[in-house]
Structure formats: structure tokens, C-alpha cells
C-alpha positions in Angstrom: 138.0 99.7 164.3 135.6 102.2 165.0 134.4 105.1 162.5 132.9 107.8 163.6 129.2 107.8 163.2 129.2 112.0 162.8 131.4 110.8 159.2 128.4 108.8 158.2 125.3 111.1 158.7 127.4 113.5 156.6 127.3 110.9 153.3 124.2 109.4 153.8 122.4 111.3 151.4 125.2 111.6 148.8 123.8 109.0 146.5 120.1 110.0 146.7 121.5 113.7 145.8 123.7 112.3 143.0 120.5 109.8 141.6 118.0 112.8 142.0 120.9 115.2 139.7 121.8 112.3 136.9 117.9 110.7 136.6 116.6 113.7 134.7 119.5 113.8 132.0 119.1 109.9 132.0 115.8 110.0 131.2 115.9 113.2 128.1 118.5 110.7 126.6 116.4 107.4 126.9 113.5 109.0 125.6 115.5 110.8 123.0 116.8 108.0 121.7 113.3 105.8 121.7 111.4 108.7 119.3 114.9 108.8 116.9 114.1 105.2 116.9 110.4 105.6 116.4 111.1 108.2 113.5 113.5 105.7 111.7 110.9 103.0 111.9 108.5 105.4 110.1 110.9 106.3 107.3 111.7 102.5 106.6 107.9 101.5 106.7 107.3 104.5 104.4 110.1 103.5 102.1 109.3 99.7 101.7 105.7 100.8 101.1 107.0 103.0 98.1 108.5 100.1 96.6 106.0 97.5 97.4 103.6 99.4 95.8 106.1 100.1 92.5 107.0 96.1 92.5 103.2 95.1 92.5 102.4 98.0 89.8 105.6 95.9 87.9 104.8 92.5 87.5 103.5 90.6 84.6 100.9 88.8 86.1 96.6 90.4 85.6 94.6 90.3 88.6 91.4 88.4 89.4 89.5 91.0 87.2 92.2 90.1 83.9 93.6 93.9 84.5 97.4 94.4 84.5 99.0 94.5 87.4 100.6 98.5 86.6 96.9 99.2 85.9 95.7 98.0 89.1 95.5 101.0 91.2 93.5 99.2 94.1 95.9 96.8 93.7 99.2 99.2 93.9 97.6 100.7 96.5 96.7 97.7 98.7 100.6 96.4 98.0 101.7 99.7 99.5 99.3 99.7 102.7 100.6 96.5 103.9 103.8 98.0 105.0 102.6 101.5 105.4 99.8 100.8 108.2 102.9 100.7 110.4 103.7 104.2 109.1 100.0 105.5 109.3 99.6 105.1 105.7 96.1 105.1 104.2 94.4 105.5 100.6 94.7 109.3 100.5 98.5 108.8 101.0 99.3 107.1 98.0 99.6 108.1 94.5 100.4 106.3 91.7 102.1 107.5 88.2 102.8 106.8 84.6 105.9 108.0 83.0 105.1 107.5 79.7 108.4 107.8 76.7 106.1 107.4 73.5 102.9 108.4 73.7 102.3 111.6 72.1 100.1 113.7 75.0 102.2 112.4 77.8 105.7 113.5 77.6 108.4 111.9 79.4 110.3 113.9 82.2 107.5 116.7 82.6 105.7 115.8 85.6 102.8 117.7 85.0 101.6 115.7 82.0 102.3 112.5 83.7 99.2 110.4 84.0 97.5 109.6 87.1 96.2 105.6 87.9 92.7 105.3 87.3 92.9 108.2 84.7 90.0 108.0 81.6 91.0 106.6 78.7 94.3 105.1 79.7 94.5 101.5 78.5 97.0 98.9 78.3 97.6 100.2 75.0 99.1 103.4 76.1 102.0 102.1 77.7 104.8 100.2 76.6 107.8 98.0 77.5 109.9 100.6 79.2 107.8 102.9 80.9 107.9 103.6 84.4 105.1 103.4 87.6 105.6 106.0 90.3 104.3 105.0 93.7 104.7 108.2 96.2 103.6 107.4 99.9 103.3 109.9 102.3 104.0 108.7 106.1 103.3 110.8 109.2 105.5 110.6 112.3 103.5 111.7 115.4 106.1 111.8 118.9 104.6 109.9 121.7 106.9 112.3 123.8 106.8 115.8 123.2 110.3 117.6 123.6 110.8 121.9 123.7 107.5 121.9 121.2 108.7 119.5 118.5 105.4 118.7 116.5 104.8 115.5 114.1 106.1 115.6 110.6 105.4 113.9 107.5 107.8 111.6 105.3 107.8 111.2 101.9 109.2 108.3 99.7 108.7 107.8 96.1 109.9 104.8 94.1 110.1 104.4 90.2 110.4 100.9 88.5 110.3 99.8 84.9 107.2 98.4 83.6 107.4 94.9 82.2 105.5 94.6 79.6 104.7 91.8 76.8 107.1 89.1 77.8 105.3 86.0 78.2 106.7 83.6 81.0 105.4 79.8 80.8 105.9 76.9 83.0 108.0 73.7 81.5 
């Protein structure tokens, strides 16, 4: 059976015409959903940094110089970068608190008394069991596609953790 070859030149072109109509909606999707993907990988390495840091500024253990690990700012700070260099994280993007219950200048839940790491004159002495470290990076989301004007942002993730403080752990 012969078909007529005047029904074929009139179809030849209908996929190439449906391709070059669906490609560019294909493509805003796929892209779309790469830099939602690439924004949820910054917020998780951002996170994880937060508490990183907060876990190292936690422990018992001193460091290599005898200081306490939630003295340690280099420390806190290094614990926190290993994550966040995925998330662009550097130095200037972490900061480290006390929030200190009993000591009489700092007082608990006003954030504007709380003590800095690396502050003068704060010692081991000036926190207790009980007091809290606040690690507060800042990540920076930067699109490798750029969609109607949409411009980088930044992410911010604090975590909070206890301080343990003057239990002793030995080996058996």
C-alpha cells in the first residue's frame, strides 16, 4: 500500500516544531530545579556547621594548648568551617557566644550582654555547668543561573548547646 508522499512533506517538520516549542520550558524547569537543589545544599552545610561548631565548643576535652574546648574560639571556629566551606563559610562568618545564668554582668536571655569568644577577662571561671555556647554561621547562596534578576542571598543558622562542665570522664 501506497501513501501519498504530499501526506508526508506536510508532517515532516511536526516533531522539530513540537521539540523547538517544549525545549525551552524543559530547560527553565531543569535548571530550576538544579539551583532549588543548590540552595538546599547551602542551608544543610550552613546548618551542620552551626552545630559542629556548638558540639566542638561542648565537649569536655582541652586542646593542645590545655584551654577548654567552649573557650577555644579557633577551635569552634575551625569545627564549623569544615562543613561550611561547602557553604562559602569563612572566619568573618562565624560568631561564637556565652549565655551565661550566674554571673552577675552577664545576664541570661538579654542578648546584648552576652559575651563574645575571645572576650578580656573571660576565664573558665566565669562559666558554669549549665551555660550555653552560641555558634551563628552565616552562608551565602550565589545562583550559577540567573532567573528574571534573582540575586544571591545569605543563610543564617544558629545552634545553642549546653556546656559541660566539671564532670571528669576516666578510662577503666
Amino acid at each position: 500500500m501506497k501513501i501519498s508522499s504530499k501526506f508526508n512533506k506536510k508532517e515532516d517538520g511536526q516533531g522539530l516544531v513540537e521539540f523547538a516549542l517544549v525545549i525551552p520550558l524543559l530547560l527553565f524547569v531543569l535548571l530550576g530545579v538544579v539551583e532549588i537543589g543548590r540552595i538546599m545544599f547551602v542551608y544543610a552545610a550552613t546548618t551542620t556547621s552551626a552545630r559542629e561548631g556548638a558540639r566542638y565548643g561542648i565537649a569536655i576535652e582541652e586542646n593542645a594548648e590545655k584551654v577548654p574546648h567552649y573557650l577555644d574560639c579557633d577551635g569552634i571556629r575551625k569545627a564549623a568551617q569544615g562543613i561550611g566551606k561547602f557553604a562559602g563559610v569563612t572566619d568573618a562568618d562565624v560568631s561564637i557566644r556565652y549565655e551565661i545564668f550566674a554571673h552577675p554582668v552577664y545576664k541570661a536571655y538579654d542578648q546584648n550582654t552576652w559575651p563574645d569568644c575571645g572576650d578580656v577577662g573571660l576565664g573558665p571561671e566565669d562559666i558554669d555547668f549549665g551555660d550555653r555556647v552560641e555558634v551563628t554561621v552565616i552562608g551565602e547562596y550565589n545562583p550559577i543561573f540567573v532567573f528574571l534578576n534573582f540575586d544571591g542571598f545569605k543563610i543564617t543558622s544558629t545552634s545553642r548547646r549546653i556546656i559541660v562542665k566539671g564532670i571528669k570522664v576516666e578510662e577503666r
